[in-house]
Backbone as CSV, one residue per row, in Angstrom:
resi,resn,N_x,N_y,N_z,CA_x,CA_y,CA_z,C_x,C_y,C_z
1,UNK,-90.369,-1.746,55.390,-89.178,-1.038,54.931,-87.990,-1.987,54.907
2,UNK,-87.331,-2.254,53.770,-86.082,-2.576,53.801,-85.005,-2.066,54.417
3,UNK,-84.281,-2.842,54.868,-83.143,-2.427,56.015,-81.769,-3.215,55.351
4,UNK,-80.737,-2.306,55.274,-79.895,-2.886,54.059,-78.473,-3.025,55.262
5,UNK,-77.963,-3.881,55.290,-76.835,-4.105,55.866,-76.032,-2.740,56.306
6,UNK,-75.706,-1.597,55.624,-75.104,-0.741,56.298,-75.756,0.599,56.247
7,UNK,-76.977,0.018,55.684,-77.823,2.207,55.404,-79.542,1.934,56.309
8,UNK,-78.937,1.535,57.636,-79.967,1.264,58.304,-80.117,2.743,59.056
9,UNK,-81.323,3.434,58.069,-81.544,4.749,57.986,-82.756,4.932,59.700
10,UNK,-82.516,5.844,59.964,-83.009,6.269,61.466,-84.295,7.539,61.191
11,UNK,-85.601,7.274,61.078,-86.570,8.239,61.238,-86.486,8.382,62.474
12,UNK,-86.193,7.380,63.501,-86.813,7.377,64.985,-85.344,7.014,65.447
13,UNK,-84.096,7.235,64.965,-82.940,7.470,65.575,-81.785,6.903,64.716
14,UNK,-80.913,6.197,65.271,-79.629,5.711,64.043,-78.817,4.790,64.914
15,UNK,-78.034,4.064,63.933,-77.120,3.015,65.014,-76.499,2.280,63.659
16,UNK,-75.240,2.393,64.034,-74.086,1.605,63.196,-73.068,0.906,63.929
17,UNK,-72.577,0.060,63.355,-71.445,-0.638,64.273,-70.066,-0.363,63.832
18,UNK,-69.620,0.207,64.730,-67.790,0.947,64.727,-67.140,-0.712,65.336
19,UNK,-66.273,-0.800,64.995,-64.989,-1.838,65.195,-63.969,-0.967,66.406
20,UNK,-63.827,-1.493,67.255,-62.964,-0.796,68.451,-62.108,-2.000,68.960
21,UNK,-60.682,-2.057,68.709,-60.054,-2.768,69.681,-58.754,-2.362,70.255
22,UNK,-58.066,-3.111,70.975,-56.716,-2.838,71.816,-56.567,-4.063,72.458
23,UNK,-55.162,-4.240,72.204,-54.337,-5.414,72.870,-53.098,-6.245,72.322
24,UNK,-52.881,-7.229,72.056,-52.240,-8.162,71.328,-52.789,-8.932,70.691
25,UNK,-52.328,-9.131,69.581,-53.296,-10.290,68.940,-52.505,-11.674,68.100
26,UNK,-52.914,-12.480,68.883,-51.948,-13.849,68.293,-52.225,-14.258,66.700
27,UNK,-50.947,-14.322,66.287,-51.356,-15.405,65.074,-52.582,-15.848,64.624
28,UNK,-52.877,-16.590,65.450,-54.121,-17.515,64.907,-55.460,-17.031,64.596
29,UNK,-55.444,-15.729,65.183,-56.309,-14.958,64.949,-56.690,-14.975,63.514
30,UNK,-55.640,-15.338,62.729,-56.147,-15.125,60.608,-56.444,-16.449,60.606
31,UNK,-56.996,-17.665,61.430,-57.268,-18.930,61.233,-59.080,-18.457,60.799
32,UNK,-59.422,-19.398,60.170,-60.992,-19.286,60.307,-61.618,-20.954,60.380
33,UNK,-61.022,-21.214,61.298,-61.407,-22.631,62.118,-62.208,-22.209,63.362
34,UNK,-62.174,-21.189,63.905,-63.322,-20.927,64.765,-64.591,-19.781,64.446
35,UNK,-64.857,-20.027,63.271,-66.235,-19.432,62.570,-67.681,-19.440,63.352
36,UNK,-67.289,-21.219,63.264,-68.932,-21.878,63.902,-68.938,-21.835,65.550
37,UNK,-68.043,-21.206,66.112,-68.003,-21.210,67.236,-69.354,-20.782,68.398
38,UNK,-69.686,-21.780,68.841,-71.054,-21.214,69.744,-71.390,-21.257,70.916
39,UNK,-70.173,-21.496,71.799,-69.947,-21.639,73.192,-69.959,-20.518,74.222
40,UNK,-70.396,-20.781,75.386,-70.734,-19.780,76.618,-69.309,-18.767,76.693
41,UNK,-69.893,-17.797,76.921,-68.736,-16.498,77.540,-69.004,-15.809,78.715
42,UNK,-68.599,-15.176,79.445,-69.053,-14.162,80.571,-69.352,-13.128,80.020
43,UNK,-70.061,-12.422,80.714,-70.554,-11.181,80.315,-71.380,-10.721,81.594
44,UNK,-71.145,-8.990,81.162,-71.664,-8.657,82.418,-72.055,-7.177,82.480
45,UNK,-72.959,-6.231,83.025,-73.330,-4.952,82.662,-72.180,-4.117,82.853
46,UNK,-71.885,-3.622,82.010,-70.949,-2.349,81.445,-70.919,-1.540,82.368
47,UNK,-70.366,-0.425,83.448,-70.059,0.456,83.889,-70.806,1.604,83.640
48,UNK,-71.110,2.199,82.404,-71.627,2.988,82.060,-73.061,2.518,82.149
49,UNK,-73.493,1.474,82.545,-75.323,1.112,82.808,-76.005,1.086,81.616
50,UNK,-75.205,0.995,80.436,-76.168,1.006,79.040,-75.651,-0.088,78.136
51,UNK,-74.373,-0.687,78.772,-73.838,-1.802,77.622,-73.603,-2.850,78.314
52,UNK,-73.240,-3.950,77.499,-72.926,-5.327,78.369,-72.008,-5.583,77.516
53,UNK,-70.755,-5.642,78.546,-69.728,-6.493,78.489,-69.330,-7.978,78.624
54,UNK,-69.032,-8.547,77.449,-68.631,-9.948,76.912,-67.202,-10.013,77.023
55,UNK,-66.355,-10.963,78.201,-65.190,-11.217,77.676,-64.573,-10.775,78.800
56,UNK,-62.999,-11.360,79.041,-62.357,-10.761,80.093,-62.116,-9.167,80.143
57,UNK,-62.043,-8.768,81.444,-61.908,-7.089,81.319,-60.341,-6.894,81.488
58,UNK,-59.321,-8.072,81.235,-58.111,-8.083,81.105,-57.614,-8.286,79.815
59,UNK,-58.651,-8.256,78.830,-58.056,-8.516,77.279,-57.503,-7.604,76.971
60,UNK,-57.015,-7.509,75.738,-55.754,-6.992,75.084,-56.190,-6.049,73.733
61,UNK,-57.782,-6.390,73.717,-58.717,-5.159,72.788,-59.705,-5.402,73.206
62,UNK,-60.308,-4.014,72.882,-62.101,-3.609,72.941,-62.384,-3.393,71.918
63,UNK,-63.571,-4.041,71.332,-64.610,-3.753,70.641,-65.439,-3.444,70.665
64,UNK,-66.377,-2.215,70.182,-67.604,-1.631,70.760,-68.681,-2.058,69.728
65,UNK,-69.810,-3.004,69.583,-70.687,-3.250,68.662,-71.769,-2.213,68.723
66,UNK,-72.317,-1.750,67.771,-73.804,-1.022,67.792,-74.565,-2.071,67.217
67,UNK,-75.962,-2.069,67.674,-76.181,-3.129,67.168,-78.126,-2.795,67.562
68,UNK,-78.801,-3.253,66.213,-80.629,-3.346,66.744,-80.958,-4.499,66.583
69,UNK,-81.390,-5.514,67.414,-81.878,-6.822,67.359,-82.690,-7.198,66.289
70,UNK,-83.347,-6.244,65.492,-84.718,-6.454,64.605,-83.527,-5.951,63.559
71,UNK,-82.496,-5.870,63.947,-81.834,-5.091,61.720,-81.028,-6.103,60.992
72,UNK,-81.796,-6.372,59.876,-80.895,-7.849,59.067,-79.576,-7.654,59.219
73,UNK,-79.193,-6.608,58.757,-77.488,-6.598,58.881,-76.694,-7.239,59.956
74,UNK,-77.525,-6.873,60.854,-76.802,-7.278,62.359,-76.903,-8.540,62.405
75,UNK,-78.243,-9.493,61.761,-78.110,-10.698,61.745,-77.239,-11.834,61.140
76,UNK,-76.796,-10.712,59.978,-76.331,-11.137,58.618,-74.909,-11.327,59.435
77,UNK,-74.406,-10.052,60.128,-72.795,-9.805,60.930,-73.031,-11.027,61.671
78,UNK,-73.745,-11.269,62.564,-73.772,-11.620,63.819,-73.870,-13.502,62.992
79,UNK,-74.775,-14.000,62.416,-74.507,-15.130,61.952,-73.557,-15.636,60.848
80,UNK,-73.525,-15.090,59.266,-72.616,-15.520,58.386,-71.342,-14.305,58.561
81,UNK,-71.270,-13.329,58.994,-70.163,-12.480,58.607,-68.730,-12.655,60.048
82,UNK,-68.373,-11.065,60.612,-67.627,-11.763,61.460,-67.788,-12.166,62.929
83,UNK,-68.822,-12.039,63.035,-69.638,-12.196,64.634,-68.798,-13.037,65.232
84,UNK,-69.409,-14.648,64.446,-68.814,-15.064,65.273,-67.269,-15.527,65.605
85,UNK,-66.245,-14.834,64.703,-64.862,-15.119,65.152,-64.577,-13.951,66.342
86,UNK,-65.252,-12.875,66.217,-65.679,-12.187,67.257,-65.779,-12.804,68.947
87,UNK,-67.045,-13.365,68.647,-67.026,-14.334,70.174,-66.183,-15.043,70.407
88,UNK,-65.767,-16.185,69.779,-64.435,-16.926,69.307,-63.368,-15.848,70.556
89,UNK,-63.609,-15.056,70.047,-62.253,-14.142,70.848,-62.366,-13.411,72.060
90,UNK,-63.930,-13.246,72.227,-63.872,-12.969,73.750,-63.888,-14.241,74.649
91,UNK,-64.529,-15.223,73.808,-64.495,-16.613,74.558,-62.954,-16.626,75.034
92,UNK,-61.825,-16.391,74.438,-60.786,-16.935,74.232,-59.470,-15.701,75.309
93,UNK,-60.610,-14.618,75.357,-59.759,-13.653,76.271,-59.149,-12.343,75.512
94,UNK,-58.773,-12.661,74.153,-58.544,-11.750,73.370,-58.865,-10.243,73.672
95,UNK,-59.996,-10.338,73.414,-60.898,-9.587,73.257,-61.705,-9.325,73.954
96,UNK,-62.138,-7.766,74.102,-63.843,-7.682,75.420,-64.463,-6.974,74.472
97,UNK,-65.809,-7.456,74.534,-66.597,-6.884,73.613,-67.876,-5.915,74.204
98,UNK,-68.363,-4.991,73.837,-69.026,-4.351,74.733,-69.906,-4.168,73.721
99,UNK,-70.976,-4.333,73.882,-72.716,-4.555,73.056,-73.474,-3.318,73.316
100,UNK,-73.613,-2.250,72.503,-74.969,-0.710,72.604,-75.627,-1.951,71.974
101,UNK,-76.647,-1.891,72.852,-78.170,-2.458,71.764,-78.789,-1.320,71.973
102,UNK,-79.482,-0.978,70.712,-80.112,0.203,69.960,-81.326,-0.640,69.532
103,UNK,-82.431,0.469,69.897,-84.412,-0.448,69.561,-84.742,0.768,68.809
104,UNK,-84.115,1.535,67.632,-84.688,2.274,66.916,-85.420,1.551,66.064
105,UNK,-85.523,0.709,65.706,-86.064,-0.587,64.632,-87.745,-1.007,65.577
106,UNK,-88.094,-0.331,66.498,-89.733,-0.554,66.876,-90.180,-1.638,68.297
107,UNK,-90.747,-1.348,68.660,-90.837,-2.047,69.733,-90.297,-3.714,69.956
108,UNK,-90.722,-4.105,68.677,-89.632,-5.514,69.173,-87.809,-5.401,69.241
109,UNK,-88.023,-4.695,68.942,-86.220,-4.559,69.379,-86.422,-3.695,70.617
110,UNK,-87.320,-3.402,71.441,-87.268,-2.889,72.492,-87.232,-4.363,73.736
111,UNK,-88.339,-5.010,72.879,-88.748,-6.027,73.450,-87.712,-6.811,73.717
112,UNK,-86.672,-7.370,72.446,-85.538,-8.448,72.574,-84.547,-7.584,73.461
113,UNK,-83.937,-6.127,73.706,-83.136,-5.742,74.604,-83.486,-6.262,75.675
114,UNK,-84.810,-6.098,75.809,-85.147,-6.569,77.537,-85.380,-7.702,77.926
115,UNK,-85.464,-8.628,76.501,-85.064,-9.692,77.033,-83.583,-10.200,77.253
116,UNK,-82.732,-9.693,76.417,-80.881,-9.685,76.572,-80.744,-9.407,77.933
117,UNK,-81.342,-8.419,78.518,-81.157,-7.822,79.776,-81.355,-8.856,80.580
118,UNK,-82.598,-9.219,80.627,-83.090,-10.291,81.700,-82.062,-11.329,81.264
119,UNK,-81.638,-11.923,80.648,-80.445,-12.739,80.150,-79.079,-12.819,81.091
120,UNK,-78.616,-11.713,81.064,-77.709,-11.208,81.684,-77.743,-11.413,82.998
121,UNK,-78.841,-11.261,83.833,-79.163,-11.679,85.016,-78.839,-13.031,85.274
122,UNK,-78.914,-14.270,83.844,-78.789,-15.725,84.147,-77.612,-16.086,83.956
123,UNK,-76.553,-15.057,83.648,-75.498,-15.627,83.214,-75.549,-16.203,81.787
124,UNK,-76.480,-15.784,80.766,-76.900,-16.436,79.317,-77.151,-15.404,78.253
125,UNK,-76.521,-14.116,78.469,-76.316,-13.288,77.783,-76.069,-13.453,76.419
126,UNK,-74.574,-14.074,75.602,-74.223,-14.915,74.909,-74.865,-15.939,74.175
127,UNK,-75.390,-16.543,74.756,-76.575,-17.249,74.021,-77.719,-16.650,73.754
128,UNK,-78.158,-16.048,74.386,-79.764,-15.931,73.577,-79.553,-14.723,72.684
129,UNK,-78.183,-13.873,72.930,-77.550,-12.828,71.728,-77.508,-13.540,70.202
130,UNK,-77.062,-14.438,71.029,-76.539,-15.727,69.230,-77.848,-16.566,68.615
131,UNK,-78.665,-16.510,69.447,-80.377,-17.218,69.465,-81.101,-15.941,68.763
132,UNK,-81.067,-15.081,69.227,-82.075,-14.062,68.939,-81.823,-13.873,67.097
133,UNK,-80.502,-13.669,66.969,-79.992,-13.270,65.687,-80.019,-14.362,64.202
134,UNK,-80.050,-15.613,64.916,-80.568,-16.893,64.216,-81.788,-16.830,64.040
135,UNK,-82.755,-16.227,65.068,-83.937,-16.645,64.868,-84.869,-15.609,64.093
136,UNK,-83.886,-13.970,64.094,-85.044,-13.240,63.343,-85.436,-13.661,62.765
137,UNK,-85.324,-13.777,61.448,-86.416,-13.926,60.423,-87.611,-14.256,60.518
138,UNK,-87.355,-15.895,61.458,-88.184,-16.314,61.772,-89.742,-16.055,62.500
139,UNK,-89.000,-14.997,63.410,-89.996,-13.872,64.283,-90.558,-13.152,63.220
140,UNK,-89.421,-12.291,62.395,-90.510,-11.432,61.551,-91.516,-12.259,61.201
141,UNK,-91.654,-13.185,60.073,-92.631,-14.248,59.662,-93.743,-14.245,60.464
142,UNK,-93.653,-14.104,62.495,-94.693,-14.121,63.144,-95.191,-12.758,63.788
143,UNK,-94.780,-12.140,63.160,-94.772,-10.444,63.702,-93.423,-9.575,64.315
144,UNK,-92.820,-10.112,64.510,-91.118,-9.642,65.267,-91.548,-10.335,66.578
145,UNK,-90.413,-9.365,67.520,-89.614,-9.685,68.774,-91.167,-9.403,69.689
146,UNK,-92.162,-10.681,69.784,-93.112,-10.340,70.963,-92.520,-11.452,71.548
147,UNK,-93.944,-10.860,73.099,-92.895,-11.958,74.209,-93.222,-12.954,74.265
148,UNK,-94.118,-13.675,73.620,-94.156,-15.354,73.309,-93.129,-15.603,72.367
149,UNK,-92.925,-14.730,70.964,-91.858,-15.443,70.165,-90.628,-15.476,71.098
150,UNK,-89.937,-14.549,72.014,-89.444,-14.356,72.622,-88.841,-15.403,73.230
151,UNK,-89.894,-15.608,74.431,-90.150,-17.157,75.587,-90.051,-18.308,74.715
152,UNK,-90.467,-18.420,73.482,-89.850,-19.316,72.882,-88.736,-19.748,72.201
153,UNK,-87.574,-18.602,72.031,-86.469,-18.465,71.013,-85.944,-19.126,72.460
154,UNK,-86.273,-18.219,73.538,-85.094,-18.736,75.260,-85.389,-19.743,75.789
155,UNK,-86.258,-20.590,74.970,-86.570,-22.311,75.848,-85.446,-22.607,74.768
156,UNK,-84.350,-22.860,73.606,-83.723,-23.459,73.097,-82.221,-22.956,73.709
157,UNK,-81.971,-22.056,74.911,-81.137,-21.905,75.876,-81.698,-22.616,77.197
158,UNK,-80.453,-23.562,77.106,-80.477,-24.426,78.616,-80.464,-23.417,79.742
159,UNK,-81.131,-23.990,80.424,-81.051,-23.356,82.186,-81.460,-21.468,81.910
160,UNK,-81.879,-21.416,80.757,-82.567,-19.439,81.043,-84.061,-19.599,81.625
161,UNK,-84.893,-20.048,81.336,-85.949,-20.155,81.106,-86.011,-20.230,82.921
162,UNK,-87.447,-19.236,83.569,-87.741,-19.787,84.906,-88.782,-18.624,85.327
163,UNK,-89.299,-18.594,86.397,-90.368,-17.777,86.503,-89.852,-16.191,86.498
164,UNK,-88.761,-15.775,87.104,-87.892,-14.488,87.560,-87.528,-14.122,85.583
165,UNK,-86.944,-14.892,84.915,-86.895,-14.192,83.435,-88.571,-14.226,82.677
166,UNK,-89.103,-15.232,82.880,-90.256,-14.699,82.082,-91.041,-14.133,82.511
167,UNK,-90.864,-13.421,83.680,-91.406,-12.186,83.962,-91.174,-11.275,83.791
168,UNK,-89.917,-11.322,83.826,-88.781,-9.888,83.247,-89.426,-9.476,81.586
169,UNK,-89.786,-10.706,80.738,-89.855,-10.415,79.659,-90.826,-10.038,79.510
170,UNK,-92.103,-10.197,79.991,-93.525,-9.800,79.620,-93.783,-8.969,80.234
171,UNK,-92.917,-8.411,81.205,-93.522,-6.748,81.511,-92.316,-5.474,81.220
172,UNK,-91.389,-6.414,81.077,-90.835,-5.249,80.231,-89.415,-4.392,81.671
173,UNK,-88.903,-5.504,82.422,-88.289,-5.174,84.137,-87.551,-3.935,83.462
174,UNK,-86.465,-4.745,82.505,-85.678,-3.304,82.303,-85.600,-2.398,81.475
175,UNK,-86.875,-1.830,81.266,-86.692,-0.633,80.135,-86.072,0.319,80.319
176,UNK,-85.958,0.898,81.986,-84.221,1.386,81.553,-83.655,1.611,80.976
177,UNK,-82.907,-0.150,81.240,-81.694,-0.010,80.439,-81.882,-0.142,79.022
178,UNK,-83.509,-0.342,78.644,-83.454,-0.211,77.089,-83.234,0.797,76.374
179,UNK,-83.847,1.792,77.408,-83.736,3.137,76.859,-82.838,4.101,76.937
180,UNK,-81.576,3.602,77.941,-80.538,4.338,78.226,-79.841,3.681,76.846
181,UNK,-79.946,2.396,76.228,-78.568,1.768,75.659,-79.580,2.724,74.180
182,UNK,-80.645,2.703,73.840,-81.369,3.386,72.463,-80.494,4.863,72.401
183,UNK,-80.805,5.144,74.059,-80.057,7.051,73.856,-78.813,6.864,73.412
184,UNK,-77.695,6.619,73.924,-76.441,6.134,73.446,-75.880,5.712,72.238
185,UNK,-76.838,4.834,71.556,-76.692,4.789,70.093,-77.221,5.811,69.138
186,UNK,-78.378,6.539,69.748,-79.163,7.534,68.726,-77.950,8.725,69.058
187,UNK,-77.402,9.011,70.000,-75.999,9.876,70.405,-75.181,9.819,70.233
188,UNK,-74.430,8.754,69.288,-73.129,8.228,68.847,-73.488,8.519,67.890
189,UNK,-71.940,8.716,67.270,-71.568,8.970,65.874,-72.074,8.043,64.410
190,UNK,-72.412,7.343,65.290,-73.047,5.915,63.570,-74.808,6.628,63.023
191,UNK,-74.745,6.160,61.803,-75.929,6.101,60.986,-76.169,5.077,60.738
192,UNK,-76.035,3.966,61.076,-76.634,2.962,60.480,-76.073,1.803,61.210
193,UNK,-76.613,0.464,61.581,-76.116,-0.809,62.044,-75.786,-1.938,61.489
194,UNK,-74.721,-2.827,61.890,-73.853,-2.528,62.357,-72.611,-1.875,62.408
195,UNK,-72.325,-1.861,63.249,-71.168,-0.397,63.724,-69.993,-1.051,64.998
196,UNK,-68.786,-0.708,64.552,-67.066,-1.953,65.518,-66.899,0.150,65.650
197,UNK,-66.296,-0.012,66.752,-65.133,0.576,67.297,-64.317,-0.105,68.062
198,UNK,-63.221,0.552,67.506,-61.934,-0.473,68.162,-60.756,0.486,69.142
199,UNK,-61.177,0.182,70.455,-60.456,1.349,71.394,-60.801,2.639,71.071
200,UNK,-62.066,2.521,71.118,-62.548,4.292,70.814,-62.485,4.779,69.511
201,UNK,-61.824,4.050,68.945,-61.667,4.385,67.049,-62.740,3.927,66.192
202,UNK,-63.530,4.469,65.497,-64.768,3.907,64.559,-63.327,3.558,63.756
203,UNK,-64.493,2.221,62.858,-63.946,1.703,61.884,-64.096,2.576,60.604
204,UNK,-63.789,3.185,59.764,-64.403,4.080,58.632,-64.888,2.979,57.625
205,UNK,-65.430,3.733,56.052,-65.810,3.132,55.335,-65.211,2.586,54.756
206,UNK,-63.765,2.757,54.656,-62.478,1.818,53.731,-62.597,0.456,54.434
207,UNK,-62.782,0.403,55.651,-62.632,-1.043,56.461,-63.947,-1.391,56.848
208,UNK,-64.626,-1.614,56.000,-65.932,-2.047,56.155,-65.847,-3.437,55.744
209,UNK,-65.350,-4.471,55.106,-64.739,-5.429,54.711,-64.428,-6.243,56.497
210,UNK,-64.342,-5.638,57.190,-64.277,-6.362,58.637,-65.719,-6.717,59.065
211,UNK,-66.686,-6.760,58.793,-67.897,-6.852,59.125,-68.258,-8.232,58.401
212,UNK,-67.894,-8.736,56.743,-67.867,-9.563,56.662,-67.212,-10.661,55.847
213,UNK,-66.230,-10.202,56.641,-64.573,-11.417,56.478,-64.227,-11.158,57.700
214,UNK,-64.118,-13.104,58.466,-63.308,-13.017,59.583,-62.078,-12.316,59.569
215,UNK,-61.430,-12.931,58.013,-59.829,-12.865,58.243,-59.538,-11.040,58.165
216,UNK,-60.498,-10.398,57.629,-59.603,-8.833,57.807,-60.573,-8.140,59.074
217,UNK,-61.250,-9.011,59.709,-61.306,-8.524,61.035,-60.244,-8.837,61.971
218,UNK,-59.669,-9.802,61.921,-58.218,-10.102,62.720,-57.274,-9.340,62.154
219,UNK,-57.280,-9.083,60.825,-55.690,-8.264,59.953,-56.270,-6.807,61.083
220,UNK,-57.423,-6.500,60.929,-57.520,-4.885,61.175,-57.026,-4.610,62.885
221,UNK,-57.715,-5.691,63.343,-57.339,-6.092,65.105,-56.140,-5.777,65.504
222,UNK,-55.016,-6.531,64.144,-53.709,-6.824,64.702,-52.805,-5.449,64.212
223,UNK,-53.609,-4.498,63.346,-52.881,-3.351,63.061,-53.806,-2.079,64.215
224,UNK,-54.229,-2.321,64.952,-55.077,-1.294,65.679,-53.905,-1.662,66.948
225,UNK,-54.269,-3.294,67.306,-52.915,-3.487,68.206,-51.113,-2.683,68.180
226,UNK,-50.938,-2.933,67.014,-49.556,-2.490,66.474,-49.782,-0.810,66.953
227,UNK,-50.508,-0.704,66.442,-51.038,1.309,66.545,-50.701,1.516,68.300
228,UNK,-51.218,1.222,68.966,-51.314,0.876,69.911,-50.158,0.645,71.028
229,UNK,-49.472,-0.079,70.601,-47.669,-0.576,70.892,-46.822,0.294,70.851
230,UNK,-47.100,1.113,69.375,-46.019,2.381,68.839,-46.337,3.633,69.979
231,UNK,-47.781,3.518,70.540,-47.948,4.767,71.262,-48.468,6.096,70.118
């Protein structure tokens, strides 16, 4: 089945990515000199036990991604569109980004959550997020997200790899939280992935153009901010 950037249709559930932020947003934010950006961030399990938070929890906006590891779109966002000025900005404090991963897309997207999960445990969340999404295709080609393609996408992340994660990955430690973050997205308001909320606000379909152009993901940032200011 084809899976089309924004009509990533749900027999077995749904997930879109809403744009969510709040804060201030500098100038430079309309630069697109930090596109290729691919450097470490913090991150850390979400409060609510179903998301992981990227980015200081003192930034100045939230963004809420929906997101299925196995859905081109997300790859398409996450590598050429605005992903990564995205990270760029939690790297940078801006911004906290908070990740629903959604496995309506079949067991390998059950599979890659739990490996994100086990990730998270290494402090390498961030990377193998930005690994995984480079490397679909590639997986599809070998069947999707199993746990050898897996163990192999996370040997090209320094220092993840060790007996405690590749165990996590081949039996599957936190399905849990795979299945708490699947409920959450199949329970949210999106049809399809990806999906920004910005401070609790879905992005609608007029601003869909933020998904892939950095620069009117910062214009939209800096008028959600303004919104925001006025009260």
């Amino acid at each position: 089945m084809q899976v089309s950037r924004r009509s990533v249709l749900a027999a077995v559930g749904a997930a879109v990515i809403v744009p969510t932020a709040a804060g201030c947003l500098p100038a430079r934010w309309g630069s697109r000199e930090d596109e290729g950006y691919t450097g470490p961030v913090a991150a850390a399990l979400g409060a609510e036990g179903h998301t992981v938070v990227v980015g200081n929890p003192g930034a100045p906006l939230t963004v809420r991604v929906y997101e299925d590891p196995s859905c081109p779109g997300c790859a398409e966002f996450q590598t050429e569109g605005s992903g990564p000025r995205l990270r760029r900005m939690a790297a940078d404090g801006d911004v906290q980004v908070h990740y629903v991963l959604g496995s309506f897309l079949g067991n390998g997207s059950k599979r890659a959550v739990n490996a994100l999960r086990a990730s998270l445990d290494k402090g390498k969340f961030a990377e193998l997020h930005e690994v995984l999404h480079r490397g679909q295709t590639t997986a599809k080609k070998r069947g999707g997200f199993t746990g050898d393609t897996l163990l192999s996408l996370a040997s090209s992340v320094d220092g993840l790899r060790d007996a405690g994660f590749d165990e996590a990955v081949r039996t599957g430690r936190h399905r849990d939280f795979v299945e708490a973050a699947d409920r959450a997205v199949s329970s949210s308001w999106i049809k399809a992935t990806p999906a920004l909320e910005v401070d609790g606000r879905p992005v609608g379909k007029g601003d869909q153009d933020v998904l892939d152009d950095p620069d009117a993901l910062a214009r939209y940032l800096r008028r959600a901010r303004q919104r925001t200011a006025r009260g």
